[in-house]
Residue, then its C-alpha position, 0 to 999 in steps of 0.5 A: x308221683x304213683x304210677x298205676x303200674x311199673x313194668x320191669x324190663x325193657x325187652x320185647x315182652x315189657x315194651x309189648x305190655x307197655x304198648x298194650x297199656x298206653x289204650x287205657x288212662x293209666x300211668x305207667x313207666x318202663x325200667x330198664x337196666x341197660x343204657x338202651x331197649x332190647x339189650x338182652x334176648x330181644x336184641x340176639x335171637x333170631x327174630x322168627x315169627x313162628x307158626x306154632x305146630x311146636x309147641x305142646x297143644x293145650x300150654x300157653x306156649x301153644x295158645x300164645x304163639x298162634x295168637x301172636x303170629x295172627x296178631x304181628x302182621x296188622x301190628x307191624x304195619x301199625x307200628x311201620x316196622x318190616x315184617x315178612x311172612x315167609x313160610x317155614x320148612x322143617x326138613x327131614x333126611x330120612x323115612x324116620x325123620x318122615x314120621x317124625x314131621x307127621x307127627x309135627x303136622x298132626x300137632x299144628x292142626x291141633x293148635x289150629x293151623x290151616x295150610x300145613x302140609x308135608x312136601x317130598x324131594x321134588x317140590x322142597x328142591x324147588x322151593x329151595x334149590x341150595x337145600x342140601x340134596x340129602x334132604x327128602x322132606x319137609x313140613x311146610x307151615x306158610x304161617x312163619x315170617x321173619x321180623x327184626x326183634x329189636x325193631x320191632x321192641x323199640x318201636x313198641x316203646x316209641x309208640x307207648x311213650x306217644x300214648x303217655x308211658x314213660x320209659x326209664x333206661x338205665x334204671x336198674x330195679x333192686x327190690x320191692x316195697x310193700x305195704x298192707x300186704x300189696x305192691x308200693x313201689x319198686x325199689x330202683x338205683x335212682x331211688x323209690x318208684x311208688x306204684x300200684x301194680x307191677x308187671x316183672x318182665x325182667x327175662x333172665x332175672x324175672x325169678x330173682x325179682x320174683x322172689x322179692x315179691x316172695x314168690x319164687x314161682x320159677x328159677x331161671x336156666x340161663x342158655x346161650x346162643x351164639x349165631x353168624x350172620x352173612x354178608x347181603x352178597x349171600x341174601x338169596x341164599x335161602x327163601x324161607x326160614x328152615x329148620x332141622x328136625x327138633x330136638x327134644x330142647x331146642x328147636x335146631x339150628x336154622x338157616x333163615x332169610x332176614x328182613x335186612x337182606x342178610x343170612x342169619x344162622x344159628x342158635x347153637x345151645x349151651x347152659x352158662x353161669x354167668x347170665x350176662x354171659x353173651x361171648x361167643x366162642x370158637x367151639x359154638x360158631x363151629x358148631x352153629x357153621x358145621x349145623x347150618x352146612x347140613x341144611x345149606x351146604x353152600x354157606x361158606x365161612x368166608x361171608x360170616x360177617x360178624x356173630x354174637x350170642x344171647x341169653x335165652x331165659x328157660x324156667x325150669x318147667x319149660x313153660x312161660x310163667x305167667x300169672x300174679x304172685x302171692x302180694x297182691x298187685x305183683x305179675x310174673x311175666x317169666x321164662x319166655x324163651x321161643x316162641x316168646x317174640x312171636x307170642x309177645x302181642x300175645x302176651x301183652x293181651x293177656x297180661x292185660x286181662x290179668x291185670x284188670x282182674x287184680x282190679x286195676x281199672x281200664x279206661x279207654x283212653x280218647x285219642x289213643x295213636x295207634x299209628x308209628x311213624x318210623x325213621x326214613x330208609x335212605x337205602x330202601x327209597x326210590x330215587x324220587x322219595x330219596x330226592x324229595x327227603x334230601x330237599x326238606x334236609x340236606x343232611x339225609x343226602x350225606x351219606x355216613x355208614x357207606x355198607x348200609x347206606x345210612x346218612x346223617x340225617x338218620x342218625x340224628x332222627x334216631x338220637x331224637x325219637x322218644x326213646x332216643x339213641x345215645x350210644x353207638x349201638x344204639x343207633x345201630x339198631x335204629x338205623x343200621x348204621x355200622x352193621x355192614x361188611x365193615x362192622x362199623x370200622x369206616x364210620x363208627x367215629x363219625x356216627x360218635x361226632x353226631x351223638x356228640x354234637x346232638x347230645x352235648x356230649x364230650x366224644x370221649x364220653x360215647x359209648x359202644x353200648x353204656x359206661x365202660x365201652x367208651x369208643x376213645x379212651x385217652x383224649x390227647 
C-alpha cells in the first residue's frame, strides 16, 4: 500500500496532524519509535495552555500560540478530554519587576489579547492567599488553562484512528526513500513504508530526519527539564497557574494547579547531550524546589510525590521550524518547545494548508466523527452513575489502584481502546492507575495480571514503558 502521508512522531503535534488529516480521504499512518504515544516531551511538560503575551509579536510563535489557545477549549470538549481555563498570573517582586510586566501586557495586546491587566498587592493576595507576601505584582491573562498533555496527545490519536488513520508505535523511521526528486517512502525497522508525502514531527530528532530529506533547515538543542509534583492533599494550593518573571530563555520556574487535582512545579533548565537523557537529579529537583519556594513558600518537600524530567526539543533559531524542505513532498514540523502544546491545533491547520499547496489533494470525508468518547472515571462519577456503570460490569466495581480509585474495569477499557495500552505506563496514563501517593507500589502487579490476561501475554513479558523495563525478571 502508498499512503498518502507518513507522519513521523507520535507526540502532541503528529497526533494533532493526524487528527487534522483524518476530515479528508486521504491514507495516512502515524509512527512512532516508542512502545506507546507521548512518550517524549508530550508526556513531561507542564500541560499549560498559555495565553501567548510571551512570545515575540509578528513570529509564528505568537500567531500560533494565540490561535491554538482560541482552538483548545471546543476541541477538548470534542475529544471528552479535561481541560480548564484558569487564568495565569506572572508576578513581580519589585517596581523593576513592574516595568518589566508592562512590558509583557504591552506585548499581549499586540498579539491580540483582551482582558489582561496588571493587579497590585491587594487584589494578587486575594486571588492567591499562599503567594508568598514579597510579592507586589502581578500580570493577569484569564486566557491561560491547564490540560493534561498526554491525554490530550492519546486522544488525538484514538480519534483519527476512528476517522481511518493508522497508528504504528514501535516503528522507529531510519531514512527516507526518494524517487524523481520527491518523497517515496520512509525507510522504518519494520521495513519500507511507500508514500506520497511526509509530515516530520519527530521533535528531538526532527533536524536528524530533516536531514535525510537533505534538508538541514534546523539542528536541535536539546534541554531537559526535571519537575515535582505534590500529592492531591496540596490540591488547593494555588488557583491558578504562576510564573515568575521570565528570562531571557525560559519562561521560569511555575506553580501551577493540575486537571488531576495535583501541584505541579517546575521546569528547571539545562543542555544535556544525551537527548534521550530524561533523569532527573538532585541539583535539578533542588533548584526546581528552592524556585517554586519563591512564588509559594508553603510548598513543603515532604508532599512531592514523584519527579520526572523531559527533553524539550529548542532549534537553534529559537522559533518553530515549520515548513517544506528542499524534496518535494518533505514537511518539517520542528523545534516546537513552549508554547508548542498550546499551539499544537494551531499547527495542525497550518501543516494542513501546507500540505494542500504541495498539492496533495483534500476532500472532505462524509461521515467524519468528530466526537470521542473517553474511558469512564470511576473516581470523578457520582454514586448513581458509579452504580449504574458497576450494573452493566461489574468489574468497574473492583476497584485496583486504591490512591486514585481506578477499577479493573478501566484498565481493561485502556488495553482496548484503538490506540490500546500494553504496558504499565501505558495504562497509567490512560487511567491514572499507580500515579498516586503509592507510585504504583500496591497495584502495579495486579494492573500487569490484567495486561497479561487481556493481551495473552506471559506476565514476565510486561513491561514498565517497552523491552528492557520488564516489571519481573526471573520467573521461579
Amino acid at each position: 500500500m502508498v499512503y498518502d502521508v507518513v507522519i513521523i512522531g507520535g507526540g502532541v503535534i503528529g497526533a494533532a496532524v493526524a487528527r487534522a488529516l483524518s476530515r479528508f480521504q486521504l491514507s495516512v499512518i502515524l509512527i512512532e519509535k516508542e512502545h506507546d504515544l507521548a512518550m517524549g516531551a508530550s508526556g513531561a511538560n507542564s500541560g499549560i495552555v498559555h495565553a501567548g503575551y510571551d512570545p515575540l509579536p509578528e513570529s509564528n510563535k505568537a500567531s500560533l500560540c494565540v490561535r491554538g489557545n482560541r482552538l483548545m477549549e471546543s476541541l477538548c470538549a470534542e475529544l471528552r478530554v479535561p481541560f480548564r481555563r484558569t487564568g495565569s498570573l506572572v508576578v513581580g517582586f519589585s517596581d523593576d519587576d513592574l516595568a518589566v510586566l508592562e512590558e509583557l501586557l504591552a506585548r499581549g495586546r499586540r498579539n491580540g489579547l483582551s482582558g489582561l491587566e496588571i493587579l497590585d498587592q491587594t487584589r494578587l493576595l486575594a486571588r492567591e492567599p499562599n503567594l508568598s507576601p514579597q510579592a507586589r505584582y502581578a500580570l493577569y491573562a484569564p486566557q491561560a488553562g491547564i490540560v493534561c498533555p498526554y491525554t490530550l496527545t492519546i486522544a488525538l490519536a484514538e480519534n483519527a484512528v476512528q476517522n481511518g488513520v493508522a497508528v504504528q508505535c514501535g516503528t522507529r523511521a531510519a531514512g527516507i526513500e526518494r524517487d524523481k526528486g520527491r518523497v517515496s517512502g520512509v525507510v522504518t525497522s519494520r521495513g519500507l513504508i511507500p508514500c506520497r508525502y511526509v509530515v516530520n514531527a519527530a521533535g528531538v530528532w526532527s533536524d536528524e530526519v530533516a536531514g535525510w530529506a537533505g534538508s538541514p533547515s534546523h539542528t536541535i538543542m536539546p534541554y531537559r527539564g526535571e519537575y515535582c509534583l505534590l500529592d492531591k492533599k496540596k490540591g488547593d494550593l494555588v488557583r491558578q497557574v504562576l510564573f515568575p518573571l521570565p528570562g531571557a530563555k525560559t519562561k521560569g520556574i511555575l506553580v501551577a494547579p493540575t486537571v488531576s487535582g495535583n501541584i505541579l512545579l517546575g521546569p528547571n533548565r539545562s543542555l544535556v547531550q544525551d537527548r534521550e537523557d530524561r533523569a532527573t537529579t538532585d541539583e535539578g529537583i533542588d533548584e526546581v524546589l528552592t524556585g517554586a519556594k519563591k512564588l509559594v513558600p508553603g510548598i513543603d518537600e515532604k508532599d512531592v510525590i514523584t519527579s520526572f524530567a523531559g527533553i524539550r526539543a529548542v532549534s537553534d533559531s529559537g522559533e518553530f521550524v515549520i515548513g517544506p524542505a528542499n524534496l518535494k513532498g518533505f514537511i518539517n514540523v520542528g523545534g516546537i518547545q513552549s508554547p508548542g502544546l498550546t499551539a499544537a491545533p494551531a499547527i495542525a491547520e497550518m501543516v494542513t494548508d501546507i500540505l494542500r499547496e504541495e498539492g496533495l489533494k483534500l476532500r472532505e470525508k462524509p461521515g467524519f466523527i468528530p466526537h470521542r468518547k473517553g474511558i469512564f472515571n470511576f473516581a470523578a462519577a457520582s454514586i448513581e452513575e458509579r452504580q449504574s456503570q458497576i450494573a452493566r460490569n461489574r468489574l468497574f466495581g473492583e476497584v485496583v489502584c486504591r490512591c486514585e480509585t481506578v477499577t479493573a474495569g478501566e484498565i481493561i477499557e485502556a488495553i482496548n481502546r484503538p490506540v490500546g495500552a500494553g504496558t504499565l505506563d501505558a495504562v497509567k496514563r490512560r487511567t491514572r492507575g499507580g500515579m498516586g501517593r503509592c507510585q504504583g507500589g500496591f497495584c502495579s502487579f495486579r494492573m500487569a495480571g490484567i495486561i497479561s490476561s487481556e493481551l495473552g501475554i506471559p506476565v514476565d513479558k510486561i513491561t514498565k514503558n517497552g523491552p528492557g523495563s520488564e516489571l519481573i525478571r526471573l520467573r521461579m
